[in-house]
C-alpha positions in Angstrom: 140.2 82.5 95.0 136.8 84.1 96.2 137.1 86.1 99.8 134.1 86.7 101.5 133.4 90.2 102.0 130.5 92.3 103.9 130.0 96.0 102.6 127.5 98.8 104.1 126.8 101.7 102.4 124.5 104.6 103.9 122.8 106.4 101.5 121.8 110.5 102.0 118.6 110.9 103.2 116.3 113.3 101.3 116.1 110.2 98.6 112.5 109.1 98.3 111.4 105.3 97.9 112.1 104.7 94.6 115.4 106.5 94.5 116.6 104.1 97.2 115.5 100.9 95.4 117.0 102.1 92.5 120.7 102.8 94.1 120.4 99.6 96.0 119.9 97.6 92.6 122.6 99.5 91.1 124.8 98.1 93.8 123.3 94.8 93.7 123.7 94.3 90.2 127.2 95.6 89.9 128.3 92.8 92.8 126.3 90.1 90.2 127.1 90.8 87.3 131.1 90.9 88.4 130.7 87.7 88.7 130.6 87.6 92.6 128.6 85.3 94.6 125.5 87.5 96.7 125.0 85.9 99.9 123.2 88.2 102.0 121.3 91.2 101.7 119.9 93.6 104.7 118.1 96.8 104.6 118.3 98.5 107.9 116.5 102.1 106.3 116.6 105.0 108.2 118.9 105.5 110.6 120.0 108.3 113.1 123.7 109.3 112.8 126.5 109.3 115.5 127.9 112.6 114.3 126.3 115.0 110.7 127.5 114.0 106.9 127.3 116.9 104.7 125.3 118.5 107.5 122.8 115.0 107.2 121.8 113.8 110.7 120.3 110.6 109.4 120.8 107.9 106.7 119.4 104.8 104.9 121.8 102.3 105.8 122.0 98.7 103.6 124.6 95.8 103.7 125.3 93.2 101.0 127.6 89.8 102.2 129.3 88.2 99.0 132.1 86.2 97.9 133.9 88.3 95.4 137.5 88.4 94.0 139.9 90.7 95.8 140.3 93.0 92.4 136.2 93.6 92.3 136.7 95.5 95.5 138.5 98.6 93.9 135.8 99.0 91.5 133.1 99.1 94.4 134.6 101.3 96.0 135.1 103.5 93.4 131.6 102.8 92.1 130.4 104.3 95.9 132.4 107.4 95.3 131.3 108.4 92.0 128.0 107.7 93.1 126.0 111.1 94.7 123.5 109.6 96.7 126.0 107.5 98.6 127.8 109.6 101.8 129.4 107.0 103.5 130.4 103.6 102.9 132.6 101.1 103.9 133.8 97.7 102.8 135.6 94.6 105.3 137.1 91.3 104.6 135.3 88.5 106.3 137.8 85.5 108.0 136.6 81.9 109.2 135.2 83.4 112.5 133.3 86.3 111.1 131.7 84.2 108.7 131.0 81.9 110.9 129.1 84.5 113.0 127.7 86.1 110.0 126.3 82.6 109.0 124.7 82.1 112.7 123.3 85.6 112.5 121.7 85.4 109.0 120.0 82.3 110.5 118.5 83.9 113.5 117.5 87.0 111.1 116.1 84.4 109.1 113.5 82.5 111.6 112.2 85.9 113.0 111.4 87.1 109.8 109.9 83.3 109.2 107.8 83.8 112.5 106.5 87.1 111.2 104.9 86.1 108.2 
C-alpha cells in the first residue's frame, strides 16, 4: 500500500548553482529509484527565514509530492540528516483532502507556468 506523502527540504545557503541541482537530484533519485511514485516537484529557491539556522537567515527551499511506502520514509529522513547541505527538513503524510488540494493546486501552478511560456 503506497501513501502519498509531500516532503520540503531547505537547503543552506552559501551553495552555488550547481551544488543545489546536484542535492536536489540526489533527493530525487533516491525517492525513484526506491521504487516510489514522483508526482510533483517545486523549487521555491531562495527564501528568507522566520527565525536563523546555524546562524543562516535564508534558504533554498524545494518540495517533492510522491507516493511512497511507509518504510521508505525512515530512510529519507535519515538520508536528510546525514546530508550537510541540508538544515531543515521536514516530511507529512498526505490524506484524501490534502491531496485533493494538492491536486487542484498543482493544476493552477500548472496553467500559469503554461501562460508564461
Amino acid at each position: 500500500m503506497l501513501n502519498q506523502y509531500e516532503t520540503v527540504f531547505i537547503a543552506t545557503p552559501v551553495l552555488s548553482e550547481a551544488q543545489i541541482k546536484e542535492a536536489v537530484g540526489k533527493f530525487k533519485d533516491l525517492i525513484t529509484s526506491s521504487g516510489s511514485e514522483l508526482i510533483h516537484e517545486e523549487h521555491w529557491g531562495l527564501k528568507k527565514l522566520a527565525y536563523p539556522i546555524q546562524k543562516k537567515s535564508t534558504g533554498f527551499f524545494h518540495l517533492f509530492e510522491f507516493k511512497a511506502n511507509p518504510a521508505f520514509i525512515g530512510k529519507l529522513e535519515t538520508e536528510y540528516r546525514r546530508d550537510e547541505r541540508i538544515i531543515r527538513f521536514i516530511t507529512l503524510k498526505l490524506d484524501k483532502y490534502s491531496a485533493e488540494y494538492s491536486e487542484k493546486r498543482q493544476k493552477k501552478v500548472n496553467a500559469k507556468t503554461q501562460k508564461e511560456n
